[in-house]
PDB file of N, CA, C and O in Angstrom:
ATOM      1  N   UNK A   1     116.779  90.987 139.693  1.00  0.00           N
ATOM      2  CA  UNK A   1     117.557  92.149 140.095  1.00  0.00           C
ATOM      3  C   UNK A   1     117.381  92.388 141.589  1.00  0.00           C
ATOM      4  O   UNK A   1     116.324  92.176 142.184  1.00  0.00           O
ATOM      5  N   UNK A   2     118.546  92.866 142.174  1.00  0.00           N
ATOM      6  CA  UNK A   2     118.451  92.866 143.782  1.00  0.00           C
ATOM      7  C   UNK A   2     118.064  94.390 143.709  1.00  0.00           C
ATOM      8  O   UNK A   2     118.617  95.094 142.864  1.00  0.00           O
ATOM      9  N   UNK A   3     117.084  94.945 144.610  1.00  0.00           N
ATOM     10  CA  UNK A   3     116.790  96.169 144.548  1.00  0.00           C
ATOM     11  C   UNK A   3     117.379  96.675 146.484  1.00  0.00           C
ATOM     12  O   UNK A   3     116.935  96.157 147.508  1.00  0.00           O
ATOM     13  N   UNK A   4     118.246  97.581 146.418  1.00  0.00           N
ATOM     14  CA  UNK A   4     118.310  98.073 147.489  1.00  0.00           C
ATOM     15  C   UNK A   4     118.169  99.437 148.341  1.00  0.00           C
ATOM     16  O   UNK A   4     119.090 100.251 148.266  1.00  0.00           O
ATOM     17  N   UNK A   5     117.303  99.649 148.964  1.00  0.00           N
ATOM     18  CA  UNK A   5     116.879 100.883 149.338  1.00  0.00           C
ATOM     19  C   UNK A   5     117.721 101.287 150.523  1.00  0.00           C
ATOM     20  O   UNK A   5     118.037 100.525 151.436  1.00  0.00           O
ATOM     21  N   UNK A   6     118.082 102.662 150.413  1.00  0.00           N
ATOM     22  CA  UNK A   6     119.355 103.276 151.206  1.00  0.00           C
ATOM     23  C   UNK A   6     119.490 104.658 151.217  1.00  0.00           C
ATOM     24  O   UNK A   6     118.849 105.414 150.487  1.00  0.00           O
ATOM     25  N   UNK A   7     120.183 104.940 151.906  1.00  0.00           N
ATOM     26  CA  UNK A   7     120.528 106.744 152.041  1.00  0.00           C
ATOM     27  C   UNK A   7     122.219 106.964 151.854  1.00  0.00           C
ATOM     28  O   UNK A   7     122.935 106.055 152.274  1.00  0.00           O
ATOM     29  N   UNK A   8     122.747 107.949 151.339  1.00  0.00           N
ATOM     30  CA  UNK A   8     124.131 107.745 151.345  1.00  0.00           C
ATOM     31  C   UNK A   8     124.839 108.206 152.920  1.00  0.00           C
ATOM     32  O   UNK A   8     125.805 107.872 153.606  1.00  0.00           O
ATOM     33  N   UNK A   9     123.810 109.082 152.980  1.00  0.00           N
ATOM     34  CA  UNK A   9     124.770 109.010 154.841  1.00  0.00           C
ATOM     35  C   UNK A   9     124.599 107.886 155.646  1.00  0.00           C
ATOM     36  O   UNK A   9     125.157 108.016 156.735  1.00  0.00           O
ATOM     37  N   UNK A  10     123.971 106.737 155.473  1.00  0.00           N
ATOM     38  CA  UNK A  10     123.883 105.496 156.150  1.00  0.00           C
ATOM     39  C   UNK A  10     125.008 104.405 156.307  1.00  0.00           C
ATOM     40  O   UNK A  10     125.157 103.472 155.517  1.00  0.00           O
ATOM     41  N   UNK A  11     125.918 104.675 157.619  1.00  0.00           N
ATOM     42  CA  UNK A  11     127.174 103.623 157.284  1.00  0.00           C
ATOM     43  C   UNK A  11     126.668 102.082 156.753  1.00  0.00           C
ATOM     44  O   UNK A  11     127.258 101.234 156.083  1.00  0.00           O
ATOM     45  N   UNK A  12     125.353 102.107 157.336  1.00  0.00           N
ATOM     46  CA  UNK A  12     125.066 100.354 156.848  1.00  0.00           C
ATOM     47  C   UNK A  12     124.690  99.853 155.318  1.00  0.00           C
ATOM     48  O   UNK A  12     124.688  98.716 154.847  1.00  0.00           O
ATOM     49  N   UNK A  13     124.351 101.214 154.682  1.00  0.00           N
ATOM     50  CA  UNK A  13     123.572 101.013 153.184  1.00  0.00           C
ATOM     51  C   UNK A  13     125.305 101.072 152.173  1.00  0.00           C
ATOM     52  O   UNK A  13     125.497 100.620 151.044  1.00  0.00           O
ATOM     53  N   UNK A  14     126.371 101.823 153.137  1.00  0.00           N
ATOM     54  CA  UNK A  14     127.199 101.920 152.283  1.00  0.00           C
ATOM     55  C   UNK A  14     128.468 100.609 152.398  1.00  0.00           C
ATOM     56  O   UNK A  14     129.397 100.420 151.613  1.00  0.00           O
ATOM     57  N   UNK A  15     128.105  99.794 153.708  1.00  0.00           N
ATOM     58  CA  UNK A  15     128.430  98.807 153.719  1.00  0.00           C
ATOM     59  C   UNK A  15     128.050  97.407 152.818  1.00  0.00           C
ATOM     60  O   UNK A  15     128.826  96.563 152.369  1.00  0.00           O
ATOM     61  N   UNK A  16     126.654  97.475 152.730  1.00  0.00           N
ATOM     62  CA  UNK A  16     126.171  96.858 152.313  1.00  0.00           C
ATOM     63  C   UNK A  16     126.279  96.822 150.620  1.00  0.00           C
ATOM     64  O   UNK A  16     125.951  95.956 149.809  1.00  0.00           O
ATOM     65  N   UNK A  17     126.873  98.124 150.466  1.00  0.00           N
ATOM     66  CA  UNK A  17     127.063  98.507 148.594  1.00  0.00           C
ATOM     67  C   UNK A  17     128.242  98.127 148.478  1.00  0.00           C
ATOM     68  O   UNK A  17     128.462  97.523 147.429  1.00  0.00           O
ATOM     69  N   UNK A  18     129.128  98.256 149.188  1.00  0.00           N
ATOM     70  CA  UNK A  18     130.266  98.168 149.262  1.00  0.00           C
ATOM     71  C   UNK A  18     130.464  96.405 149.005  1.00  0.00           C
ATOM     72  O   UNK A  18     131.386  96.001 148.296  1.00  0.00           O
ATOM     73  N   UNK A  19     129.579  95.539 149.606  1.00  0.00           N
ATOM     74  CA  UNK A  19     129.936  94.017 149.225  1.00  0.00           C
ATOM     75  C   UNK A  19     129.529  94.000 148.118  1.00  0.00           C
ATOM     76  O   UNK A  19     130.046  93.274 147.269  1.00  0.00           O
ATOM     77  N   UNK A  20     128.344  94.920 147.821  1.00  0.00           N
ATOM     78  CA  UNK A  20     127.618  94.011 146.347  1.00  0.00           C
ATOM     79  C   UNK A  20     128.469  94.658 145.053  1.00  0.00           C
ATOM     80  O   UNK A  20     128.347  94.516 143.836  1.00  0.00           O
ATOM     81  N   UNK A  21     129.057  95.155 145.587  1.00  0.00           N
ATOM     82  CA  UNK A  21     130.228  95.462 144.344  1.00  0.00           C
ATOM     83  C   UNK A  21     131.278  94.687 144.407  1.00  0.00           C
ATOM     84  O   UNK A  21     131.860  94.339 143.379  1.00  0.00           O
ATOM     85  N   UNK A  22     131.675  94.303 145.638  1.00  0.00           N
ATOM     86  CA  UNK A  22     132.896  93.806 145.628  1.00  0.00           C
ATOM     87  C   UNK A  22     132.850  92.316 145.178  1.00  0.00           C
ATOM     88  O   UNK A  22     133.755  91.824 144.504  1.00  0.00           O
ATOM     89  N   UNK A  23     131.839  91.678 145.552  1.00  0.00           N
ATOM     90  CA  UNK A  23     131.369  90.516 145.017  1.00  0.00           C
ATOM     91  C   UNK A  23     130.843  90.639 143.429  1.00  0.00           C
ATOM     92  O   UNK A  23     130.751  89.521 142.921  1.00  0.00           O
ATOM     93  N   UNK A  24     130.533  91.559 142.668  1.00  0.00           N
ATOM     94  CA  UNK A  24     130.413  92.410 141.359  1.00  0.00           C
ATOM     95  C   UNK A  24     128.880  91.490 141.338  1.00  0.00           C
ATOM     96  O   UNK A  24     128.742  90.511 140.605  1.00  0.00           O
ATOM     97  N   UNK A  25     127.982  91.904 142.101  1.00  0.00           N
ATOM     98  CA  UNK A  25     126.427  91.490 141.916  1.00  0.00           C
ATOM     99  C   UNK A  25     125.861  93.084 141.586  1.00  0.00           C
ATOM    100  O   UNK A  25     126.373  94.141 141.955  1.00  0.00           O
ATOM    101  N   UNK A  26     125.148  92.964 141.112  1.00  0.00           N
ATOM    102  CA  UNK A  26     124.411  94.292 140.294  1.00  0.00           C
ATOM    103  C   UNK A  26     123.719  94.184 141.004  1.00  0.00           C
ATOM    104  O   UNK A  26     123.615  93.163 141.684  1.00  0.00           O
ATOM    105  N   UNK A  27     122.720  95.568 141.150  1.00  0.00           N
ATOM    106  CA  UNK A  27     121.627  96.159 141.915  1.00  0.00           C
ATOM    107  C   UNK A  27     121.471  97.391 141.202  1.00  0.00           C
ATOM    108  O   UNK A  27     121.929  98.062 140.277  1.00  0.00           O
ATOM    109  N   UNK A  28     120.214  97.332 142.483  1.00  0.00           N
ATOM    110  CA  UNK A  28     119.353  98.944 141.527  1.00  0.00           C
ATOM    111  C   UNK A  28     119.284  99.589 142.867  1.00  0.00           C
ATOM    112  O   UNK A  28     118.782  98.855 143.717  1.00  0.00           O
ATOM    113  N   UNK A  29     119.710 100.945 143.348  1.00  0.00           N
ATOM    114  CA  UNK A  29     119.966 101.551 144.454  1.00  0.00           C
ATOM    115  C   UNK A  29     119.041 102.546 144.354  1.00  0.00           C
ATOM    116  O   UNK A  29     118.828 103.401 143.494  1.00  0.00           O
ATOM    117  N   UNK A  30     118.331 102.169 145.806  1.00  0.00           N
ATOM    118  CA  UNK A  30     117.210 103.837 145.511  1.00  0.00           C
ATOM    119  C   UNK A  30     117.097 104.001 146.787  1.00  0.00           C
ATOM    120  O   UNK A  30     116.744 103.196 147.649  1.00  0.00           O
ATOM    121  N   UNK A  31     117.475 105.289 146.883  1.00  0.00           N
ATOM    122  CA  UNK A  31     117.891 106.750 147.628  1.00  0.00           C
ATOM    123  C   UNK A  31     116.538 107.373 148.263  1.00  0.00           C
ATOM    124  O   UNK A  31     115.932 108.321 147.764  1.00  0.00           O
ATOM    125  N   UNK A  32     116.100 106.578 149.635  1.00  0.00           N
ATOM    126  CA  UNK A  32     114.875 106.738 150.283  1.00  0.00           C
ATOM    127  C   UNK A  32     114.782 108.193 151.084  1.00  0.00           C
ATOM    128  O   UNK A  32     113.721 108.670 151.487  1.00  0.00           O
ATOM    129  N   UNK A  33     115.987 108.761 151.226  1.00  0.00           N
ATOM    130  CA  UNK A  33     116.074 110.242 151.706  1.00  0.00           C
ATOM    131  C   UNK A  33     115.685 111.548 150.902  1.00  0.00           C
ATOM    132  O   UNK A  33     115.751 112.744 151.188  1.00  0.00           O
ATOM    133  N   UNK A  34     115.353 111.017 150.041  1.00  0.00           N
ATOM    134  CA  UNK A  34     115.264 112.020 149.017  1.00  0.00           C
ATOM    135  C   UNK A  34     113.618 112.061 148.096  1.00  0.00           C
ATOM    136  O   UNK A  34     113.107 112.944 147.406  1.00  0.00           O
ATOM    137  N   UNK A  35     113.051 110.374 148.568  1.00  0.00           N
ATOM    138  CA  UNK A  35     112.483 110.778 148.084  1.00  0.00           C
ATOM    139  C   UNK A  35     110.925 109.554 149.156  1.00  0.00           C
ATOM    140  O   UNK A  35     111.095 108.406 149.566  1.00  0.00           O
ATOM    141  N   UNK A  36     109.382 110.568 149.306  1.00  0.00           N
ATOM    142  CA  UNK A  36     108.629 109.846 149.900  1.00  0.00           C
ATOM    143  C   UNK A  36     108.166 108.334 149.668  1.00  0.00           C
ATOM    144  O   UNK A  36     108.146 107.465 150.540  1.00  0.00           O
ATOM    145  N   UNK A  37     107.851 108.206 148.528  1.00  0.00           N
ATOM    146  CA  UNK A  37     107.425 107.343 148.295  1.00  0.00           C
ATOM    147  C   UNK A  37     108.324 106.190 148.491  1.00  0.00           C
ATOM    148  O   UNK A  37     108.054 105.186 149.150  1.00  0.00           O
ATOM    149  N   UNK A  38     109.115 106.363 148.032  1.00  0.00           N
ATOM    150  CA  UNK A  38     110.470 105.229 148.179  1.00  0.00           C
ATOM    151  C   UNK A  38     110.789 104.797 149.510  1.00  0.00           C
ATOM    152  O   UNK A  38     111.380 103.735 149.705  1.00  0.00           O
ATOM    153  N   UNK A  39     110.359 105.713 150.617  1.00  0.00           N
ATOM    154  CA  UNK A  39     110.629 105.568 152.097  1.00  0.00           C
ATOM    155  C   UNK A  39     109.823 104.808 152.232  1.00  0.00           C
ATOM    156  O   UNK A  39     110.115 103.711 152.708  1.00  0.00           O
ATOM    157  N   UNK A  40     108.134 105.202 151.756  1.00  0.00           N
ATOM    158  CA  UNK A  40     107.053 104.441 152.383  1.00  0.00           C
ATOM    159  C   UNK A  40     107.091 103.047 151.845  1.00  0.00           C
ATOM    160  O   UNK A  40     106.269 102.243 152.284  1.00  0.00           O
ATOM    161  N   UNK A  41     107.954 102.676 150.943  1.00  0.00           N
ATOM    162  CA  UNK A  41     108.409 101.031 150.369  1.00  0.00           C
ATOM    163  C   UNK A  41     109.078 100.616 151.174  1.00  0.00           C
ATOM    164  O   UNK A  41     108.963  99.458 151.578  1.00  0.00           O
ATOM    165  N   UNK A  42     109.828 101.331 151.557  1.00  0.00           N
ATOM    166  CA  UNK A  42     110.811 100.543 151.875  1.00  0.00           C
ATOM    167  C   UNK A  42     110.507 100.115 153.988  1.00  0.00           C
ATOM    168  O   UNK A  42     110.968  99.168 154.625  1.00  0.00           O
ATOM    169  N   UNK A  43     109.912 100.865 154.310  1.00  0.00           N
ATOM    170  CA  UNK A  43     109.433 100.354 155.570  1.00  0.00           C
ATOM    171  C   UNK A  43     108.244 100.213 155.542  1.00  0.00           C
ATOM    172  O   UNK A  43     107.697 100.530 156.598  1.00  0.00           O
ATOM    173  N   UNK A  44     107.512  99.817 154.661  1.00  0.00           N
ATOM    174  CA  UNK A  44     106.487  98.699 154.343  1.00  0.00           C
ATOM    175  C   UNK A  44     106.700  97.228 154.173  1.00  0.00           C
ATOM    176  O   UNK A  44     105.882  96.328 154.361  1.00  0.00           O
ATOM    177  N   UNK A  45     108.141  97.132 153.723  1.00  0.00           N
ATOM    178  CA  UNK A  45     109.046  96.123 153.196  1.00  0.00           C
ATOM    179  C   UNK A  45     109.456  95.308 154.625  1.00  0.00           C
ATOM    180  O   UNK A  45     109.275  94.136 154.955  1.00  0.00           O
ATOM    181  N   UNK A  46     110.041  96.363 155.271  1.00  0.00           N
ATOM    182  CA  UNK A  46     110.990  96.338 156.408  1.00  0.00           C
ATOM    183  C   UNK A  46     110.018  96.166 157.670  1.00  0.00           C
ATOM    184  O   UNK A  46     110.481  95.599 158.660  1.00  0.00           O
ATOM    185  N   UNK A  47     108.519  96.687 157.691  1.00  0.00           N
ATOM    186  CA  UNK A  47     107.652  96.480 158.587  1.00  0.00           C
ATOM    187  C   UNK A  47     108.311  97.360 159.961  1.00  0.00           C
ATOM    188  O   UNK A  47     107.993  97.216 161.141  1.00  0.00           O
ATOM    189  N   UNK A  48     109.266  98.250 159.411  1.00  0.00           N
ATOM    190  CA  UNK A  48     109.792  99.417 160.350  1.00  0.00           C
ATOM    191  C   UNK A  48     110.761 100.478 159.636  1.00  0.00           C
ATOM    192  O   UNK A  48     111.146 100.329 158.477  1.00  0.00           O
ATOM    193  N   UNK A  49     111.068 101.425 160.343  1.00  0.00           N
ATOM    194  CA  UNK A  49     112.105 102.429 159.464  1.00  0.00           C
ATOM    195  C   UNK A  49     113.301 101.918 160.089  1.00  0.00           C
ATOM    196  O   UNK A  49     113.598 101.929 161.283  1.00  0.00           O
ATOM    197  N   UNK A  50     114.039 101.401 158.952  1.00  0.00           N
ATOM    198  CA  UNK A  50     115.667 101.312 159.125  1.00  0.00           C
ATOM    199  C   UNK A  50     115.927 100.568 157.514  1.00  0.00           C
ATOM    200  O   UNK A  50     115.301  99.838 156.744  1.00  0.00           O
ATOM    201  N   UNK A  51     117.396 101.335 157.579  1.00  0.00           N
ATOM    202  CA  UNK A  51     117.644 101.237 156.182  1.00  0.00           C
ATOM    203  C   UNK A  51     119.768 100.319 156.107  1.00  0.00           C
ATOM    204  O   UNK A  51     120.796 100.766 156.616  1.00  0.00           O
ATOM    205  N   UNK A  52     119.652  99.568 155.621  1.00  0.00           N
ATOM    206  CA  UNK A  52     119.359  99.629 154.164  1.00  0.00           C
ATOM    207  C   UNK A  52     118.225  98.492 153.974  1.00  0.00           C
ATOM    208  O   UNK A  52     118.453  97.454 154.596  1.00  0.00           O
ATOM    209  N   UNK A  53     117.091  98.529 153.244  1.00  0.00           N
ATOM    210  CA  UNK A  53     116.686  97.264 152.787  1.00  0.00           C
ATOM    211  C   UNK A  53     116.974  96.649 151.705  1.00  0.00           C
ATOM    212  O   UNK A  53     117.373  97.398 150.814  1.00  0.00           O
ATOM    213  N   UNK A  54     116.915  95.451 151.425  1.00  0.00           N
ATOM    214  CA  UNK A  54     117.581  94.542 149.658  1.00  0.00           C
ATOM    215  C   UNK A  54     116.739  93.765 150.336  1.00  0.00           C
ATOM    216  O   UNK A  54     116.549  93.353 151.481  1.00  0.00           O
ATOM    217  N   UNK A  55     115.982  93.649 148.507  1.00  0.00           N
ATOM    218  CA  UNK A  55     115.054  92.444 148.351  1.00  0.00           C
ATOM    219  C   UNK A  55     115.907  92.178 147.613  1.00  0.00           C
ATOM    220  O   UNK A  55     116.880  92.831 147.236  1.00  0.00           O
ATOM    221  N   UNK A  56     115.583  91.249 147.392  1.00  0.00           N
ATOM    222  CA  UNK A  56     116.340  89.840 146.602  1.00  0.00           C
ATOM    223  C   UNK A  56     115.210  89.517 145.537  1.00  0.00           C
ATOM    224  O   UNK A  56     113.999  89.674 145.693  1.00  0.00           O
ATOM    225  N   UNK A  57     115.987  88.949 144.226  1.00  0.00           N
ATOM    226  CA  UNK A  57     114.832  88.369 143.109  1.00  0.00           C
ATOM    227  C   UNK A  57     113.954  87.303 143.500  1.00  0.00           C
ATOM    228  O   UNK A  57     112.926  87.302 142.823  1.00  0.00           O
ATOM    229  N   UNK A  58     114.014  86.361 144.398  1.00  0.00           N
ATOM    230  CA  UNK A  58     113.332  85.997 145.101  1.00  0.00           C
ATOM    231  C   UNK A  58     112.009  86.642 145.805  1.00  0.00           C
ATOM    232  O   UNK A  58     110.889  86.160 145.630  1.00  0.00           O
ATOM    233  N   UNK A  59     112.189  87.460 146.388  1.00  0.00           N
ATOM    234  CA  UNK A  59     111.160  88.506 146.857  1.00  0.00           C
ATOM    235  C   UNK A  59     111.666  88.317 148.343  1.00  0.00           C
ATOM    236  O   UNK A  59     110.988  88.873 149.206  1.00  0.00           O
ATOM    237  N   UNK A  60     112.803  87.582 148.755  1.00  0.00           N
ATOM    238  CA  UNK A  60     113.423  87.529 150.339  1.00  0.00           C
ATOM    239  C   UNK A  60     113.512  89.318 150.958  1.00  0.00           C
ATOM    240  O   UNK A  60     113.753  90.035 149.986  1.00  0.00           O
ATOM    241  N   UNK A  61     113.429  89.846 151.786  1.00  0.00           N
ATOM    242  CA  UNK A  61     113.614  91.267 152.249  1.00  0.00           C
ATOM    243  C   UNK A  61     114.427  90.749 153.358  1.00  0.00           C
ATOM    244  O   UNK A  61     114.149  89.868 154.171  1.00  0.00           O
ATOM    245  N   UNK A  62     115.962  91.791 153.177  1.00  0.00           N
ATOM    246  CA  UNK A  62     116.731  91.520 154.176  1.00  0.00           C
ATOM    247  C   UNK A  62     116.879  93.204 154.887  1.00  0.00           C
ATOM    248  O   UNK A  62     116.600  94.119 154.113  1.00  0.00           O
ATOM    249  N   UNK A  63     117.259  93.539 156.163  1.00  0.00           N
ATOM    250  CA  UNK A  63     116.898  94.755 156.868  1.00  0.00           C
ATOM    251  C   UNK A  63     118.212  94.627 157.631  1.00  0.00           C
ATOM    252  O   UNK A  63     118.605  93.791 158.444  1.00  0.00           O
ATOM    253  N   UNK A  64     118.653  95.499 157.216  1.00  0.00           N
ATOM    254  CA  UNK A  64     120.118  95.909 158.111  1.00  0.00           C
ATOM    255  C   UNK A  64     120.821  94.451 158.217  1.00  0.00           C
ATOM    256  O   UNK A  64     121.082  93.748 159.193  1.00  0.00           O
ATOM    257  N   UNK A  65     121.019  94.278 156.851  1.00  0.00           N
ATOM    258  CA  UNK A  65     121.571  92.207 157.298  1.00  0.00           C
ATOM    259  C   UNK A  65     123.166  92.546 157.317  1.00  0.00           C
ATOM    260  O   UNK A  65     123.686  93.279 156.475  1.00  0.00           O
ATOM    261  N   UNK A  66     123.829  91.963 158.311  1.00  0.00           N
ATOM    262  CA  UNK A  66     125.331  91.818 158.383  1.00  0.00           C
ATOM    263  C   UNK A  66     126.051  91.600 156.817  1.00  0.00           C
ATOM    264  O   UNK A  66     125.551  91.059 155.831  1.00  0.00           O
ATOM    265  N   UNK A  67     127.184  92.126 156.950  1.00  0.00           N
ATOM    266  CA  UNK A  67     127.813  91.313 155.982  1.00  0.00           C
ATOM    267  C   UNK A  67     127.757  90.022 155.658  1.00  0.00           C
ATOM    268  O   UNK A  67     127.570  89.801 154.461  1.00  0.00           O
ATOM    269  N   UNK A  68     127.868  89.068 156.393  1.00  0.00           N
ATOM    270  CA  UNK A  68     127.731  87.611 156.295  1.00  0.00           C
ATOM    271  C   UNK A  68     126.628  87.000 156.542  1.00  0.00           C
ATOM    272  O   UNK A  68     126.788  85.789 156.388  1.00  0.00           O
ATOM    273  N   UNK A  69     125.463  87.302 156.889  1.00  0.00           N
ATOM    274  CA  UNK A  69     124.092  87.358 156.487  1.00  0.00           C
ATOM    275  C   UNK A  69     123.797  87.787 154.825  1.00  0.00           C
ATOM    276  O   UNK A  69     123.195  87.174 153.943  1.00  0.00           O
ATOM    277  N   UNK A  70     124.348  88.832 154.820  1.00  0.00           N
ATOM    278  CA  UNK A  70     123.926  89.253 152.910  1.00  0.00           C
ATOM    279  C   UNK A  70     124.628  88.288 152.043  1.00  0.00           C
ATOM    280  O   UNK A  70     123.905  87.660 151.270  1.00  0.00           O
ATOM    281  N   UNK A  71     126.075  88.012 152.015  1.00  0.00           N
ATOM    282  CA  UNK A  71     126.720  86.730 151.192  1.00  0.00           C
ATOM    283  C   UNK A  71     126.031  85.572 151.489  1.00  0.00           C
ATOM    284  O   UNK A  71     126.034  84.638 150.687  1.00  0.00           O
ATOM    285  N   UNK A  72     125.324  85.504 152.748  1.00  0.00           N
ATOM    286  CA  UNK A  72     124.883  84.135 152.791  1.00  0.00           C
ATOM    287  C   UNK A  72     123.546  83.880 151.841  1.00  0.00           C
ATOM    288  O   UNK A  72     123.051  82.874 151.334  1.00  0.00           O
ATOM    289  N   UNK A  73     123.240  85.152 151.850  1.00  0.00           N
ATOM    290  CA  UNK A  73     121.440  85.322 151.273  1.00  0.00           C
ATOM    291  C   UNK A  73     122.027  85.207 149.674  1.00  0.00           C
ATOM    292  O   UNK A  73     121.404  84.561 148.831  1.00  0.00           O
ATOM    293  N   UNK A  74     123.215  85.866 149.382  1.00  0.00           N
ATOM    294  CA  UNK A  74     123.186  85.731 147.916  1.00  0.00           C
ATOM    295  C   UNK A  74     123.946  84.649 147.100  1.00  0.00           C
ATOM    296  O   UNK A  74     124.085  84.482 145.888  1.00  0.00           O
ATOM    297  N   UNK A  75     124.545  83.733 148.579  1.00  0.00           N
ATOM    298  CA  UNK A  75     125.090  82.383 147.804  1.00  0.00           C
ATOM    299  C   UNK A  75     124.174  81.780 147.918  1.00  0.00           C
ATOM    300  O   UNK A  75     123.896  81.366 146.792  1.00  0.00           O
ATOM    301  N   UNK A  76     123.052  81.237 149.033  1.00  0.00           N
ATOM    302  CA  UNK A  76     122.005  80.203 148.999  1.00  0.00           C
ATOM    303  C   UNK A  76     121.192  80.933 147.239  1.00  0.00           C
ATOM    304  O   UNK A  76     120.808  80.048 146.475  1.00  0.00           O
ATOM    305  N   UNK A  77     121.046  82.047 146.870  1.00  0.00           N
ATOM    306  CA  UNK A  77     120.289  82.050 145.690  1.00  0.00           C
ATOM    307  C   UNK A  77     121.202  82.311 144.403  1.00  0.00           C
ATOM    308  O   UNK A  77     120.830  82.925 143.403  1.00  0.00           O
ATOM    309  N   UNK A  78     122.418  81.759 144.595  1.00  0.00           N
ATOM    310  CA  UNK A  78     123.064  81.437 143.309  1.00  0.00           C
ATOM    311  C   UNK A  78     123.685  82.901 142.892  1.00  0.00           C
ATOM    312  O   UNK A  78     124.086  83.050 141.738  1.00  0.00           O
ATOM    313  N   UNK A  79     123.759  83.944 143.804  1.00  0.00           N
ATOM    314  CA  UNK A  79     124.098  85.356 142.780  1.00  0.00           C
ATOM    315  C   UNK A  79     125.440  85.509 143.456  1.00  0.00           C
ATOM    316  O   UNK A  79     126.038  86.573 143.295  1.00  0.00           O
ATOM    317  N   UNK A  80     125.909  84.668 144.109  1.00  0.00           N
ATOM    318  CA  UNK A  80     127.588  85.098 144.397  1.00  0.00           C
ATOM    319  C   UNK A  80     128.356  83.413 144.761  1.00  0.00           C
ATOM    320  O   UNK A  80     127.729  82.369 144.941  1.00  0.00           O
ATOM    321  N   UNK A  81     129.551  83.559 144.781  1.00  0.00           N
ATOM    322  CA  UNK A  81     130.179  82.251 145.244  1.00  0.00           C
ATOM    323  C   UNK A  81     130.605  82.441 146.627  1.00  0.00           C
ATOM    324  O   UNK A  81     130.573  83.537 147.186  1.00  0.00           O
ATOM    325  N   UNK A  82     131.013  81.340 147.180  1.00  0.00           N
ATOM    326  CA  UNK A  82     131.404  81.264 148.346  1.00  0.00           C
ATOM    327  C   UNK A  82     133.054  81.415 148.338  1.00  0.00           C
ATOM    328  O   UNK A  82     133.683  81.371 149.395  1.00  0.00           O
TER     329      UNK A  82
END
């Protein structure tokens, strides 16, 4: 499961939701504004504060990755087509 940590006022977390739907890859979305602990994951993850982060089932951590950085991360691991 791709887990992605995000805020909804974040144009990049809603960009980034915005492919993994459109490509219809499932995720688990958790809402680091709202709540501490989830922040302190997620830039523990990120080794800084900026959001959105997605790990990957792999355990890959991608940090504010472009659109075509994220398709690339999820065709090299088989969860979308090219």
């Amino acid at each position: 499961m791709i887990t992605l940590y995000g805020a909804d006022w974040c144009p990049d977390c809603r960009r980034s939701k915005n492919l993994l739907a459109r490509l219809d890859v499932p995720y688990e979305y958790l809402q680091v504004d709202s709540d501490d602990d989830l922040r302190d994951q997620a830039v523990a993850l990120a080794g800084r504060q900026s959001i959105p982060v997605i790990v990957l089932p792999d355990g890959t951590v991608l940090v504010e990755p472009s659109d075509p950085d994220l398709r690339g991360a999820l065709i090299a691991q088989g969860l979308a087509t090219a």
